[in-house]
C-alpha positions in Angstrom: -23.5 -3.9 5.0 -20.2 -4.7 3.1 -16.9 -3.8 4.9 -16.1 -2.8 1.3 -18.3 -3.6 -1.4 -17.2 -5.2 -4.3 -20.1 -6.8 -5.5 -21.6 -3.2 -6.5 -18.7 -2.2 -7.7 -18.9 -5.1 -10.1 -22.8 -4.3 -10.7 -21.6 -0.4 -11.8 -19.2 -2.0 -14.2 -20.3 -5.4 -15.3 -20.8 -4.8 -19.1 -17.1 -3.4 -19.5 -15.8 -6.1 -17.2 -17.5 -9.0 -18.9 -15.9 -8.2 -22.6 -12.6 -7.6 -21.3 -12.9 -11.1 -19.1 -14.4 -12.9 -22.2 -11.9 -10.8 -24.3 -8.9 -12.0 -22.2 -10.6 -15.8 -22.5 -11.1 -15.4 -26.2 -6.8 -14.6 -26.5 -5.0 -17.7 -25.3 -2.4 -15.6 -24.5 -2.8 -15.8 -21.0 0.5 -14.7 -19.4 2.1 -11.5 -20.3 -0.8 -10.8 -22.9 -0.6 -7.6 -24.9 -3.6 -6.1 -21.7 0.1 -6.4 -19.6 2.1 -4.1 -21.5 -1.4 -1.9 -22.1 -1.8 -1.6 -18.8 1.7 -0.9 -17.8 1.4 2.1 -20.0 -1.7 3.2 -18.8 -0.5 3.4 -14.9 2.9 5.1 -15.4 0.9 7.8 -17.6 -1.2 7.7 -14.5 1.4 8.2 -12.4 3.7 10.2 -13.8 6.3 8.3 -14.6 8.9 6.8 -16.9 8.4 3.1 -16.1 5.6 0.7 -14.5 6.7 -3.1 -14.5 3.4 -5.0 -13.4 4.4 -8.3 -11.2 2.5 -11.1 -9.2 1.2 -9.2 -6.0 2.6 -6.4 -3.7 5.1 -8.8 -1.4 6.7 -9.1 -5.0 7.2 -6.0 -5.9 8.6 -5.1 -2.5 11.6 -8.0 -3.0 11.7 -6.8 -6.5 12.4 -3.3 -6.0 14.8 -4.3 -2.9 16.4 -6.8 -4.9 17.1 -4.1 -8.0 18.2 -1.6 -5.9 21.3 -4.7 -4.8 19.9 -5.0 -0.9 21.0 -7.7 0.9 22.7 -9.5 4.0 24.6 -6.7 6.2 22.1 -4.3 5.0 19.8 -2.1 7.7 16.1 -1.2 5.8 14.1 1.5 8.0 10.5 0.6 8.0 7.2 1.8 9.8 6.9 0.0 12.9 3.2 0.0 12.6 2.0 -1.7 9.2 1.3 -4.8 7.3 3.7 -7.8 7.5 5.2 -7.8 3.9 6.7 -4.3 4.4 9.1 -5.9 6.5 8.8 -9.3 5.5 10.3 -8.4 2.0 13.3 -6.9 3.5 14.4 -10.2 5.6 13.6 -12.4 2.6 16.3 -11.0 0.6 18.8 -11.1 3.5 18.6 -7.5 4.8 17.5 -6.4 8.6 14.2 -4.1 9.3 14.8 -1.8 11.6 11.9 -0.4 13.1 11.0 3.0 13.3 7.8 4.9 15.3 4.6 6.2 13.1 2.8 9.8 13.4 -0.3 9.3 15.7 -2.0 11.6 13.0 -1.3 10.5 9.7 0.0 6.6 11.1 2.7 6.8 8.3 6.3 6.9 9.3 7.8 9.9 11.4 11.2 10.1 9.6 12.7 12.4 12.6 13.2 8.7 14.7 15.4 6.8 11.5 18.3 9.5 13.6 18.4 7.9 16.6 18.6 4.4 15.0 21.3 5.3 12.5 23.6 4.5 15.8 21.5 1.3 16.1 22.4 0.0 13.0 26.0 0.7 13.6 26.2 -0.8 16.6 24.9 -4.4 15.2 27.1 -4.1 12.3 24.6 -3.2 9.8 24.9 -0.5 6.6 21.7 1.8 6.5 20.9 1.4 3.0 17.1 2.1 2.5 13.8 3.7 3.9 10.3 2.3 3.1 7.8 4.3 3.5 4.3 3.6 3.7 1.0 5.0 2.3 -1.1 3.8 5.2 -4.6 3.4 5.0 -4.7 5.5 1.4 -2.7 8.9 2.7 0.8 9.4 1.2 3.9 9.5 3.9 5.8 12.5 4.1 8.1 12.5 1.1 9.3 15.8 0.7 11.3 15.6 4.4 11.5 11.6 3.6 13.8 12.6 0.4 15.6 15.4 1.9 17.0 12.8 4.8 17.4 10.2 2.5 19.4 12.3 0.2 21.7 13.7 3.5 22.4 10.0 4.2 23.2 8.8 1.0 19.9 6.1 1.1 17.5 4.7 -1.2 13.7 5.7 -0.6 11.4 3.2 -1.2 7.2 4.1 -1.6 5.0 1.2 -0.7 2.3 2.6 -1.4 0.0 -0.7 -1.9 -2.9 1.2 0.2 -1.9 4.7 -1.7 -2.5 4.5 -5.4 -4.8 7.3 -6.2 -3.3 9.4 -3.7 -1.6 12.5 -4.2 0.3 15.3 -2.7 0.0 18.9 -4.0 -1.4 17.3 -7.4 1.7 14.6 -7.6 0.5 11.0 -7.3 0.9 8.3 -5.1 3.8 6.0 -6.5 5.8 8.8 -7.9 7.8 9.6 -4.9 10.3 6.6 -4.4 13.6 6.1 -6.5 11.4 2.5 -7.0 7.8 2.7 -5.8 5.4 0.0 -5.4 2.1 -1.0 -4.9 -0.5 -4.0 -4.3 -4.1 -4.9 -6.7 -5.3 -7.1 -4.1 -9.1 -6.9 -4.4 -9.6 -4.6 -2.0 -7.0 -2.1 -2.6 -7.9 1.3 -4.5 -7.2 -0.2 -7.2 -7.8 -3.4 -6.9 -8.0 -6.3 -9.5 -9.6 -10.2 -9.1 -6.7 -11.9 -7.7 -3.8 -11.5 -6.9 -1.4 -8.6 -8.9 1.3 -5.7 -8.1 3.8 -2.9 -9.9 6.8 -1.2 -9.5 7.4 2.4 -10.9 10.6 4.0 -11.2 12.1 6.9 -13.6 15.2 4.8 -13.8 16.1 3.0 -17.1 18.6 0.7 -15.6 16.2 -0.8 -12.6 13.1 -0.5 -15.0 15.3 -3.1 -17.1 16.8 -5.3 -14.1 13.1 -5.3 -12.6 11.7 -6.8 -15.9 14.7 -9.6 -15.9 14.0 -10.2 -12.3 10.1 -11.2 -12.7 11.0 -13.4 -15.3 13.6 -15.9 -13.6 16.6 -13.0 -14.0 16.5 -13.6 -17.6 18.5 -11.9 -20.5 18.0 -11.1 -23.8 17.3 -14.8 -25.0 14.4 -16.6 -22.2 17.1 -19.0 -21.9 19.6 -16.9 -20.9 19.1 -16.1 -17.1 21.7 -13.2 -16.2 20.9 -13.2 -12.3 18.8 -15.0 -10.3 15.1 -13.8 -10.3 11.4 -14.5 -9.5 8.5 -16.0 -11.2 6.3 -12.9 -10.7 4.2 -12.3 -13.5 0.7 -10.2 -14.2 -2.2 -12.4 -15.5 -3.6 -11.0 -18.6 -6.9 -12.1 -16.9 -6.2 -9.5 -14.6 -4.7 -6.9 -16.5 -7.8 -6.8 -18.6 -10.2 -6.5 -15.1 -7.4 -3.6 -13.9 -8.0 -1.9 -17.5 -11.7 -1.5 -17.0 -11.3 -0.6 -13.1 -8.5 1.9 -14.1 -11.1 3.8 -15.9 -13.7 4.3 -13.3 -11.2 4.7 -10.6 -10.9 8.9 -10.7 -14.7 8.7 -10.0 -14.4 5.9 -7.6 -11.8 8.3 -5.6 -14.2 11.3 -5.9 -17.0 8.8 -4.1 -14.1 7.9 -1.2 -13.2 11.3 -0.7 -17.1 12.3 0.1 -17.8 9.1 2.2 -14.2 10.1 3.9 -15.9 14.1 4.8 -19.5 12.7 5.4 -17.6 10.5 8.5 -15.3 13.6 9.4 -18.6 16.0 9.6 -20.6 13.3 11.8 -17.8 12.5 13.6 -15.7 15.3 14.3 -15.1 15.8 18.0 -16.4 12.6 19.4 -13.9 10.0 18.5 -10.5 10.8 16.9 -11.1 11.0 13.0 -8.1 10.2 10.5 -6.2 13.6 9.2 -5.2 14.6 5.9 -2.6 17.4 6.0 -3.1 20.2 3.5 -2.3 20.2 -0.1 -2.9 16.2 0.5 -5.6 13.8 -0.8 -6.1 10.3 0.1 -7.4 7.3 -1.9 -9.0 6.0 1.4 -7.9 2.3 1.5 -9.2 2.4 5.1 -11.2 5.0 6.9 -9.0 4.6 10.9 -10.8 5.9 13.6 -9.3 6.0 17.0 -11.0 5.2 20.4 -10.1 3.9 24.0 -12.8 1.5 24.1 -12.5 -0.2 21.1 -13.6 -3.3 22.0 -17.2 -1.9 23.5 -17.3 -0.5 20.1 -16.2 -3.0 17.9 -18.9 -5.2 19.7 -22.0 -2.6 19.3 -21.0 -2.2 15.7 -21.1 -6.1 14.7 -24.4 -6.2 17.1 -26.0 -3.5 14.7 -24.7 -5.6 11.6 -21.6 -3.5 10.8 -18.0 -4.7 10.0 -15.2 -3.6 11.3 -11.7 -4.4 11.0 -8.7 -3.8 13.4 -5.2 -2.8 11.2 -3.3 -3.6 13.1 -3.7 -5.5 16.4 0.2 -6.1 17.2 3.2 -3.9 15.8 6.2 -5.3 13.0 8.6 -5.3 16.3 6.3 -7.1 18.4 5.5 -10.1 15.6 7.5 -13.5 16.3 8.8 -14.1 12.8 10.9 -11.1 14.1 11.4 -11.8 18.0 15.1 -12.4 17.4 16.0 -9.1 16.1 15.0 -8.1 20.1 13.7 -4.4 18.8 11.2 -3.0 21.1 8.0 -1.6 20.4 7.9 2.0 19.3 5.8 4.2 21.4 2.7 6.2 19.1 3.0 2.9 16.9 2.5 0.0 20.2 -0.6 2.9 21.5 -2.3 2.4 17.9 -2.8 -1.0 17.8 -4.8 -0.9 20.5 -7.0 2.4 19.8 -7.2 2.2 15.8 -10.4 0.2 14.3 -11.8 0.7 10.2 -15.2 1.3 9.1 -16.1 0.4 6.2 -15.3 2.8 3.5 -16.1 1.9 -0.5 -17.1 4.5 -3.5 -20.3 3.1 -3.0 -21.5 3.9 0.3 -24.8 6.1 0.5 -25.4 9.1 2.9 -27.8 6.9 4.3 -25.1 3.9 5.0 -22.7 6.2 6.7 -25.2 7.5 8.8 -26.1 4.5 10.5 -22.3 3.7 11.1 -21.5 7.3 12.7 -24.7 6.7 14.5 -23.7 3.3 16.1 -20.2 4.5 16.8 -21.6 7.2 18.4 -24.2 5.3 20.6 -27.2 7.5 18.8 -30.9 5.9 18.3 
């Protein structure tokens, strides 16, 4: 059993895949191919936005979009406490300080009500508030509508990474929308994922959408030899426009598939172990499918015993890593009890009933 199964994903798509690969080969035009610009149409229709600038990987788009939006040293950026490095990794690398803030135990994205009581934090070590990331964790979109209200109140810049959302929605608007710049990862095993490494930024802003194209292309002007601020070399492959193309087409299916794998584990599961919740008017491209459980490790083990992979995301918080030790921030309480209850199952649009049977089955100890 795959973890998340990309070789049949390949098998349900290999004819399409193969003549935009060999079509993409055939081009020569390798970097920044007309498949780029194609594509970039093709997600901000998705969208529903003005703008998508496609870039090198997620991390990217994360410094992209902080460096467009002119953050920087003496700078405070509120991010989830529990989540994966480059949230808060992109933040120090352009000079700024993450300042970390405690997750909702249901939803595990980022409980706005606690940026208040580090407003006075930030103060206090001589820092500007100037931004909130929010995160789509595990495929479920954050809170936005709150998020933009206090972002608004406090004069800050809102920031989506949603690099595990795309596909996700809330009350019919999609994943990516929500930020003043949004972001988002096509990693392999992302939603949508490509066969390397690739990202995008969205925005409905024509001033960043034209700062974040100069900034993936060495901060360059009008002429290519005319660099007008210091950038990034942080370009999409055509190569891997042209697999995102074909993927991009399947992919309202794919989420369809997720969404029924996601309810077959809620109905088998329901009541014995601490399923992931999707609030109302919500839907969730499923990245990950998070359980919770106090004896993860017991369960972790049966489940590689019975041939099933598992993954733990994440075993430490952003405030407990050591890259950021000197910042001194202590854990935050929901997200330091997550990393030890939470642990994935595998979750792909190609899981059968039979599949997640055996999982639920194993996690719940049944012959």
């Amino acid at each position: 059993m795959q973890f998340r199964d990309l070789h049949k994903q390949y098998e349900a798509m290999r004819a399409e895949m193969d003549e935009a690969l060999l079509g993409a080969a055939r081009s020569g035009a390798y970097i920044m191919g007309p498949q780029v610009a194609e594509l970039e149409r093709q997600l901000a229709d998705y969208v529903g936005v003005k703008h998508c600038i496609t870039c090198g990987n997620g991390t990217d788009a994360l410094r992209l979009a902080l460096m467009a939006l002119g953050i920087g040293a003496g700078d405070a950026v509120f991010v989830p406490d529990f989540t994966f490095f480059a949230t808060a990794e992109a933040v120090a690398m352009v000079g700024a300080t993450p300042i970390f803030i405690d997750v909702l135990g249901e939803t595990y994205n980022i409980d706005f009500t606690d940026i208040y009581d580090n407003i006075g934090l930030c103060r206090e070590l001589g820092l500007k508030p100037r931004a909130v990331i929010a995160v789509d964790l595990f495929g479920q979109p954050a809170g936005y509508k709150a998020l933009a209200e206090f972002c608004k109140q406090f004069n800050l810049f809102l920031v989506e990474d949603g690099a595990q959302g795309f596909g996700g929605s809330i009350n019919g608007r999609r994943a990516c929308s929500f930020g003043d710049i949004s972001t988002t990862s096509f990693f392999p095993a992302k939603p949508l994922g490509c066969y390397g490494d690739g990202g995008a930024l969205f925005t409905d802003d024509d001033r960043w959408s034209e700062i974040l194209r100069s900034l993936r292309v060495h901060g360059k002007g009008a002429d290519k030899y005319d660099n007008v601020r210091l950038g990034l070399n942080s370009r999409l492959d055509t190569l891997q426009a042209a697999v995102l193309q074909v993927k991009l087409r399947h992919f309202d299916k794919e989420l369809e598939s997720v969404n029924r794998v996601a309810r077959k584990y809620g109905e088998l599961l329901a009541g014995r172990v601490k399923t992931p919740m999707v609030p109302g008017g919500c839907t969730s491209s499923w990245a990950q499918y998070t359980i919770q459980t106090e004896n993860r490790d017991v369960l972790q083990a049966r489940l590689k015993a019975a041939g099933i992979p598992s993954m733990v995301y994440y075993p430490r918080t952003m405030s407990q890593q050591t890259a950021f030790s000197c910042l001194n921030q202590k854990p935050r309480s929901v997200a330091e009890r997550l990393t030890k209850t939470v642990l994935s199952l595998p979750m792909h649009p190609y899981m059968t009933d039979e599949e997640i049977e055996i999982v639920a089955n194993t996690v719940l100890n049944n012959d």
